[in-house]
Backbone as a ProteinNet text record, in pm:
[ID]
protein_1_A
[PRIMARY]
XXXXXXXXXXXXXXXXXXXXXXXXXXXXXXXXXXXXXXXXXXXXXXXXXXXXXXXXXXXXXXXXXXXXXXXXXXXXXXXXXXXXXXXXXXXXXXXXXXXXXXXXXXXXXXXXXXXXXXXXXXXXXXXXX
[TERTIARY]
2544.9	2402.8	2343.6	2231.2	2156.2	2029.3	2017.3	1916.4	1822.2	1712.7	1567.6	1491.7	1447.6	1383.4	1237.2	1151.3	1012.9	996.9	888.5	823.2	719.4	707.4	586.1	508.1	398.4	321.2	224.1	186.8	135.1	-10.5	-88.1	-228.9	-337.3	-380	-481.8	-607	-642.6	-755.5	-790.9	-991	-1062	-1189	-1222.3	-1341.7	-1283.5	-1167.5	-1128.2	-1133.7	-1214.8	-1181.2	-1087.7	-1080.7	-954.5	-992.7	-909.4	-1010.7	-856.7	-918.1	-882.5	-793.7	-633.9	-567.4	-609.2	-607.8	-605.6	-508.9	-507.5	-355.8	-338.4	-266.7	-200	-241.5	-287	-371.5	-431.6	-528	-663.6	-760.8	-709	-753.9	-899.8	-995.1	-1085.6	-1095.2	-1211.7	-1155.1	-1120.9	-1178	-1155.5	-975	-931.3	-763.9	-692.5	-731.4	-739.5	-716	-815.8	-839.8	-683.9	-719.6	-646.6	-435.8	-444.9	-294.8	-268.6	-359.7	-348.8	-341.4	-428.3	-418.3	-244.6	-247.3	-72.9	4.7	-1.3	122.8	78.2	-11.9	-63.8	54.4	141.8	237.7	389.1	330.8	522.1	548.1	572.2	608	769.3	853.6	970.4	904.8	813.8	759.7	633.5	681.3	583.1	477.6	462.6	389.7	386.9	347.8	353.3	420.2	500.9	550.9	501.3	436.7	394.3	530.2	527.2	604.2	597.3	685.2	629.3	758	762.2	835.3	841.9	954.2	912	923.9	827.7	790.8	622.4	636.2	510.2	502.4	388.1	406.8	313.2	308.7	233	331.3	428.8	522.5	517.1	445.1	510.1	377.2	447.3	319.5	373.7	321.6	302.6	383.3	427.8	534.1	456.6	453	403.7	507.3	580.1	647.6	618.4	697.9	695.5	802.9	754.8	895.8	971	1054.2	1080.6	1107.7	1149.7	1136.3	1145.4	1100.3	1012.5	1165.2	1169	1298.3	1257.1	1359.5	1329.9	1262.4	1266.7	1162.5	1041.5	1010.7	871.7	788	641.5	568.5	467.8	414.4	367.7	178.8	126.9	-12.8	-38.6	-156.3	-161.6	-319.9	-389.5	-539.1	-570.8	-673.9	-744.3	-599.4	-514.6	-402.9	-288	-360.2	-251.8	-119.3	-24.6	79.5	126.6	106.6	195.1	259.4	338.1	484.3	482	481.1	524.8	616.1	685.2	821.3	820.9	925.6	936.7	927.7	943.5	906.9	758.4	706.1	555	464.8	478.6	466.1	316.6	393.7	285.7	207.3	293.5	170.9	51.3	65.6	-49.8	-151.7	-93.5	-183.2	-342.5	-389.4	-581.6	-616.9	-495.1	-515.4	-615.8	-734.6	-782.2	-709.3	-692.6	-617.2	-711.9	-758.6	-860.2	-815.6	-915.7	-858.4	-989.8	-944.3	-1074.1	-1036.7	-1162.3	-1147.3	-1285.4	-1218.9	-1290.9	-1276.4	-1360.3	-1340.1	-1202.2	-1151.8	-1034.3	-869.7	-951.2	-822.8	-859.3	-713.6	-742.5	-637.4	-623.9	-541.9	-603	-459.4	-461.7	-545.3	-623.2	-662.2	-651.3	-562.7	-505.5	-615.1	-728.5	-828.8	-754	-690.6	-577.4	-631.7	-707.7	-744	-668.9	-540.1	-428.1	-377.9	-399	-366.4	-424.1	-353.8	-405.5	-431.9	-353.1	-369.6	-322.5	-352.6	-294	-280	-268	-257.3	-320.2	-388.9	-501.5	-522.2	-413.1	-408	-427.9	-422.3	-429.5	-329.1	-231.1	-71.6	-3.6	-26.1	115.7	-1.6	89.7	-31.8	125.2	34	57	40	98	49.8	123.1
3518.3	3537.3	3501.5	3435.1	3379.4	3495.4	3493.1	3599.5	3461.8	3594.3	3504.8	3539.4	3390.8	3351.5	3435.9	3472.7	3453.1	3487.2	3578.8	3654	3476.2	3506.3	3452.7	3498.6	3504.1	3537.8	3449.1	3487.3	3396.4	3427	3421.7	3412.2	3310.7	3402.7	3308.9	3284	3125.7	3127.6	3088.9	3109.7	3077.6	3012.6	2931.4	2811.9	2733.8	2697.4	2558.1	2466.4	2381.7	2225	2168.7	2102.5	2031	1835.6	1812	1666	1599.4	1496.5	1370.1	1282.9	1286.2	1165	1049.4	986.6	834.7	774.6	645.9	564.4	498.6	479.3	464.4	355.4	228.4	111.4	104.6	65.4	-6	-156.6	-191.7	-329.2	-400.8	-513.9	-526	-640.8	-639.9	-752.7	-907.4	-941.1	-1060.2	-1043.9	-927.5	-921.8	-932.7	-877.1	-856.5	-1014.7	-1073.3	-1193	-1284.7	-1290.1	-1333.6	-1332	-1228.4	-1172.9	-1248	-1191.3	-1242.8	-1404.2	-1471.3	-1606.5	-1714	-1577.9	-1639.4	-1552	-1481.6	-1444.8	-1513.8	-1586.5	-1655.4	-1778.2	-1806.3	-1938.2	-1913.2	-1760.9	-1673.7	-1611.7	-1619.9	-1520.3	-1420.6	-1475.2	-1455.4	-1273.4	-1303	-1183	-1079	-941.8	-837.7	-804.2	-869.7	-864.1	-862	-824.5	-859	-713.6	-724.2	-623.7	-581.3	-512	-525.4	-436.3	-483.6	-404.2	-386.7	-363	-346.3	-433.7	-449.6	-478.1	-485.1	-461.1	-453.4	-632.2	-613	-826.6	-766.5	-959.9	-890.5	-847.8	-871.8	-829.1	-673.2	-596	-450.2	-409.2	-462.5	-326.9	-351.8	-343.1	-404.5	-506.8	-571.9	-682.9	-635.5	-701	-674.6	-807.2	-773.7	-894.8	-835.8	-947.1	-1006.3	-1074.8	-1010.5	-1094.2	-1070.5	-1163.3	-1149.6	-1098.6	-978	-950.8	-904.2	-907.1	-942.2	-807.1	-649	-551.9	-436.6	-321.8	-189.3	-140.6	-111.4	-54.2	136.6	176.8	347.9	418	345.9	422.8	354.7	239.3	185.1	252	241.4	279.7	207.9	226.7	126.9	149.3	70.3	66.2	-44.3	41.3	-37.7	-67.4	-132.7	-159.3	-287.2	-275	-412.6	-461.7	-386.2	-512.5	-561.5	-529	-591	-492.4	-516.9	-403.2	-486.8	-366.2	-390.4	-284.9	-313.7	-222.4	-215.2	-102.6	-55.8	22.1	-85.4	-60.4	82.3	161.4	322.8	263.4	247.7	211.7	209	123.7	77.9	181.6	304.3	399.2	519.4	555.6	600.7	530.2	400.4	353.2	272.2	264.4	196.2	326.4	435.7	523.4	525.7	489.2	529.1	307.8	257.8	116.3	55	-40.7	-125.7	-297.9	-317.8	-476.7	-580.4	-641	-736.3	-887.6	-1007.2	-1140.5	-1226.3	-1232.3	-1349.2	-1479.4	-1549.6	-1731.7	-1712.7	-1795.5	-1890.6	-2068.2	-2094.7	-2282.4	-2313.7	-2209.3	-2248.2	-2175.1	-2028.6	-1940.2	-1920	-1864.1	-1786	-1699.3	-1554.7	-1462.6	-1270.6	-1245.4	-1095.9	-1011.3	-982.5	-839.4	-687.8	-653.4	-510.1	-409.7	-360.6	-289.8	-123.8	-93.6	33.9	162.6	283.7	414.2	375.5	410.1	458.4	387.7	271.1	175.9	230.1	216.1	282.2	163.5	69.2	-60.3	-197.5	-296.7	-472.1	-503.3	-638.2	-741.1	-835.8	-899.1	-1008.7	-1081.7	-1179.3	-1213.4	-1180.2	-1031.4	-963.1	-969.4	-1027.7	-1007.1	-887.8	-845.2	-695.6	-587.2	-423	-346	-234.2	-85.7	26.8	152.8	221.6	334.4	458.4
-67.1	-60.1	-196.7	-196.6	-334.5	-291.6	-469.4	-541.6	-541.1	-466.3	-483.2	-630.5	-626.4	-765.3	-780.3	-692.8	-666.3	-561.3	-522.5	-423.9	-381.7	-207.9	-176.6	-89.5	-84.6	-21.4	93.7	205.9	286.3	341.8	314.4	341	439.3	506.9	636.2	553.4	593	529.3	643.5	643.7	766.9	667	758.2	700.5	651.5	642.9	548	623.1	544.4	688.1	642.7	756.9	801.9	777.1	641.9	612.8	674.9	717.5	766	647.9	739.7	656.4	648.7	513.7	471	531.7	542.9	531.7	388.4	347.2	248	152.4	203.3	250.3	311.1	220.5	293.1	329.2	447.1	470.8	470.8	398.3	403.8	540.6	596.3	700.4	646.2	558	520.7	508.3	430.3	456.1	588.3	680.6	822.8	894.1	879.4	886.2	836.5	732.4	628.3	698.5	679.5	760.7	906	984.7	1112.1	1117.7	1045.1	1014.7	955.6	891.5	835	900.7	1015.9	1114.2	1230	1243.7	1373.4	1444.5	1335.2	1374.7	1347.2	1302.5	1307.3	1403.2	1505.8	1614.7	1549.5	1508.5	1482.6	1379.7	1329.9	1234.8	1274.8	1236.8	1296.3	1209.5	1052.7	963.5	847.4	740.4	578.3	572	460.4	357.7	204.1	143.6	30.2	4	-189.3	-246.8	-453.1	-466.5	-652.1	-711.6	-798.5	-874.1	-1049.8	-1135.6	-1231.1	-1316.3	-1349.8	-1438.4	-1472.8	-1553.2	-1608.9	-1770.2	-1834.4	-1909.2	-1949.9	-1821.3	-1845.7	-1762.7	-1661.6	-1602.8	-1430.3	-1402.6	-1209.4	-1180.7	-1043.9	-1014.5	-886.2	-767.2	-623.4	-576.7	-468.7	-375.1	-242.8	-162.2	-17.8	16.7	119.1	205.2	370.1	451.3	563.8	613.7	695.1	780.1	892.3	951.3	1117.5	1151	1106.1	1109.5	1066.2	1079.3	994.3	958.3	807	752.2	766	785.3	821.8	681.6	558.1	504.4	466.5	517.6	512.2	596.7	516.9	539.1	620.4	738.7	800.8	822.5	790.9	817	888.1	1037.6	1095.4	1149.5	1099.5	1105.9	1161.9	1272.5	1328.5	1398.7	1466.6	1500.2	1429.2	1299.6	1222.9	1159	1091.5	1094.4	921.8	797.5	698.8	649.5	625.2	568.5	399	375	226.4	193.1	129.6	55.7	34.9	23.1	-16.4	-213.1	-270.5	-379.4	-461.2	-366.5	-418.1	-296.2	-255.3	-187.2	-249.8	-334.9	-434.6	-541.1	-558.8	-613.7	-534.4	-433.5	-377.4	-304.2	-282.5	-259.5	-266	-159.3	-165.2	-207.8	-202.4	-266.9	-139.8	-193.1	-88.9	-96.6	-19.8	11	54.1	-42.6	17.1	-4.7	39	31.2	-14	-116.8	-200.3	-213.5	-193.7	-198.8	-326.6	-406.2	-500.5	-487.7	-557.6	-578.2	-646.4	-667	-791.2	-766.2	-627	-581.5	-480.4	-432.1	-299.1	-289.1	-290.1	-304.5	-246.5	-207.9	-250.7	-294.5	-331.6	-452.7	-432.3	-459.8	-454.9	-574.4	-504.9	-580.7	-543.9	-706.7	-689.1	-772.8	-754.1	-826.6	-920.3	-881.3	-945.4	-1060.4	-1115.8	-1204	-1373.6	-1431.6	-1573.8	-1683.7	-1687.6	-1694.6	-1673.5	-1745.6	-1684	-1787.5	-1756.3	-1847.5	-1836.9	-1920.1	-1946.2	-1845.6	-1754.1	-1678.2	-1513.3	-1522.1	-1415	-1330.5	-1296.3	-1247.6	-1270.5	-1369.6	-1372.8	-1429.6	-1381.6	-1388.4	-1441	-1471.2	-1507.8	-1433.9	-1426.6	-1397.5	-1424.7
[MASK]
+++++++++++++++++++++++++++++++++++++++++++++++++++++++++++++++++++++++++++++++++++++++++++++++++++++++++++++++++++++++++++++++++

C-alpha cells in the first residue's frame, strides 16, 4: 500500500459554462481551397500532414506532406471536407494556429499565423517558441 501524498478535495460548481472546444487548426478558406485543389488528382491520399521540425536558423520550420493514412497519434482536423493530420510532435505547437494560403506576384504558400510563436528569423521560415 502507498502513502498518500495530498488530500483532495472535490467540489460542485454550478453556473460555469461550458465553452466550446477549438480544433487544434485552423483553416482559412482560401487554405481549404488550396488543399482540396492539390488532393484533387491524388486519390491514392486522404490529405496533408503538417509537422515541425528542427532547421532553421531560430529552431523549427513546418513540413507539409501528403499522406495515405492517419498514424494513431496524429491529430486529425477536419474542416470544409478537408482532413489534416498533425504530427504528435508539432501538436502543441500549433495549438489555436490559423492555416491560411497566400498568392503574391512573386509567391504562393502556406502561412501558419501561430499565438504561440515567440520568435523567427528574418526570413520567416523557422520560428521559436
Amino acid at each position: 500500500m502507498s502513502a498518500s501524498i495530498a488530500r483532495a478535495t472535490v467540489r460542485a460548481v454550478s453556473r460555469r459554462k461550458i465553452l466550446p472546444t477549438r480544433a487544434a487548426l485552423m483553416l482559412t478558406p482560401s487554405a481549404v481551397n488550396k488543399v482540396k485543389q492539390l488532393l484533387q488528382n491524388k486519390p491514392d491520399y486522404i490529405g496533408l500532414k503538417v509537422g515541425v521540425r528542427t532547421r532553421g536558423c531560430n529552431g523549427l520550420t513546418y513540413t507539409l506532406n501528403y499522406t495515405k493514412e492517419k498514424d494513431k497519434s496524429d491529430e486529425e482536423v477536419l474542416q470544409d471536407d478537408v482532413r489534416v493530420f498533425i504530427e504528435k510532435k508539432a501538436q502543441l505547437t500549433l495549438l489555436g494556429t490559423e492555416m491560411d494560403f497566400v498568392e503574391t506576384k512573386l509567391s504562393s504558400e502556406f502561412v501558419f499565423n501561430n499565438p504561440n510563436i515567440k520568435g523567427t528569423c528574418g526570413c520567416g521560415e523557422s520560428f521559436n517558441i
